[in-house]
N, C-alpha and C positions, 0 to 999 in steps of 0.2 A: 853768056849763059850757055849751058849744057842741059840737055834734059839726060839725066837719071831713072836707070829701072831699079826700083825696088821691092825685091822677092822676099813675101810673109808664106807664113804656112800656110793661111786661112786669105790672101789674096795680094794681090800685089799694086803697084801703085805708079805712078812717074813723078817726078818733081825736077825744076826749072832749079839750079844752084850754078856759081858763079865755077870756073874750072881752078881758078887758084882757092876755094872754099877747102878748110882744111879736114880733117875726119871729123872734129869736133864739130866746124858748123854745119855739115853734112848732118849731123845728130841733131842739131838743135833744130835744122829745117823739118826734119824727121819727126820730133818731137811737135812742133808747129801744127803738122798733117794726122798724129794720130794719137798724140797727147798721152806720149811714152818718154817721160824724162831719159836724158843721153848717159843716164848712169847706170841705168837699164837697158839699153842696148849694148848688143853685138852686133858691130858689121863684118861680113866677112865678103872680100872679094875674088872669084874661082875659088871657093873651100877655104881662105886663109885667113883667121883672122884679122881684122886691122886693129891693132893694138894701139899706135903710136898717133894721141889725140892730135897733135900738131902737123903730122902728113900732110902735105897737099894730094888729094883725090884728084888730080892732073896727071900723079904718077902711074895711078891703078887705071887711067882711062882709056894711057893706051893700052891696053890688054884689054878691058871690057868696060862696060856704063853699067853692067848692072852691079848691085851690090844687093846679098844677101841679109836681111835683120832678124836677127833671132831675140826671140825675147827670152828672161828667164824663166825658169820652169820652178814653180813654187815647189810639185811635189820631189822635185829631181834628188836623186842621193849623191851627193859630189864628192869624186874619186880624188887619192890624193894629188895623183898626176897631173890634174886636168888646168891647172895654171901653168905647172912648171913645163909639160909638153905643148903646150901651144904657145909658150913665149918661144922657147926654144923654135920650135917651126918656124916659127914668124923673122925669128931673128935671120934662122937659115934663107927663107925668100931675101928678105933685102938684103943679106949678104949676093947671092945671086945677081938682084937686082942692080945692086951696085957694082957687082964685074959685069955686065952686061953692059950697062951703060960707058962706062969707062974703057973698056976692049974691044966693046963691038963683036968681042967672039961667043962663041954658042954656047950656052949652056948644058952641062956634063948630066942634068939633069936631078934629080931627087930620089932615092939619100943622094949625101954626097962629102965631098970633103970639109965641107962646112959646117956638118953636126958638131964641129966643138967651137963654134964661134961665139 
């Protein structure tokens, strides 16, 4: 088990999850603590969304334990961008992610060559 920080607007919290716990059950623990079903959350780790329900949360650990949740915003006006530029981000990080791992070499940082992956 790992304890977890998890950063709300209005307060924040720790919770005890298993380190191979995938993004999904990271939600459902989530959901367990503050009785926010996991279709309604956003997690985001350093600023990034984490999109991909199946992830192991082992990967984002080494980089940090906390994880940001955002809930939805009932009044929010939703821009058209705003799926298709944070898939895209997100895809850029784990591209990164995955030369990282695999190279061992540094990262060129953000933009970068990977906005068309």
């Amino acid at each position: 088990m790992v304890q977890v920080h998890i950063e709300l607007e209005d307060g924040d919290f720790a919770l005890d999850v298993a380190a191979s716990s995938t993004n999904h059950e990271l939600k459902k623990a989530i959901h367990q603590e503050t009785g926010v079903v996991p279709v309604e959350q956003t997690l985001r780790c350093l600023g990034f969304p984490l999109e991909e329900e199946e992830a192991k949360i082992a990967e984002f650990l080494e980089l940090s334990k906390t994880f940001n949740l955002v809930l939805p915003d009932e009044d929010a006006d939703k821009g058209i961008l705003e799926g298709n530029l944070s898939s895209l981000v997100t895809r850029c990080i784990h591209s990164h992610w995955r030369s990282l791992n695999s190279s061992q070499s540094r990262c060129k940082g953000f933009p970068c060559e990977h906005l068309q992956c």
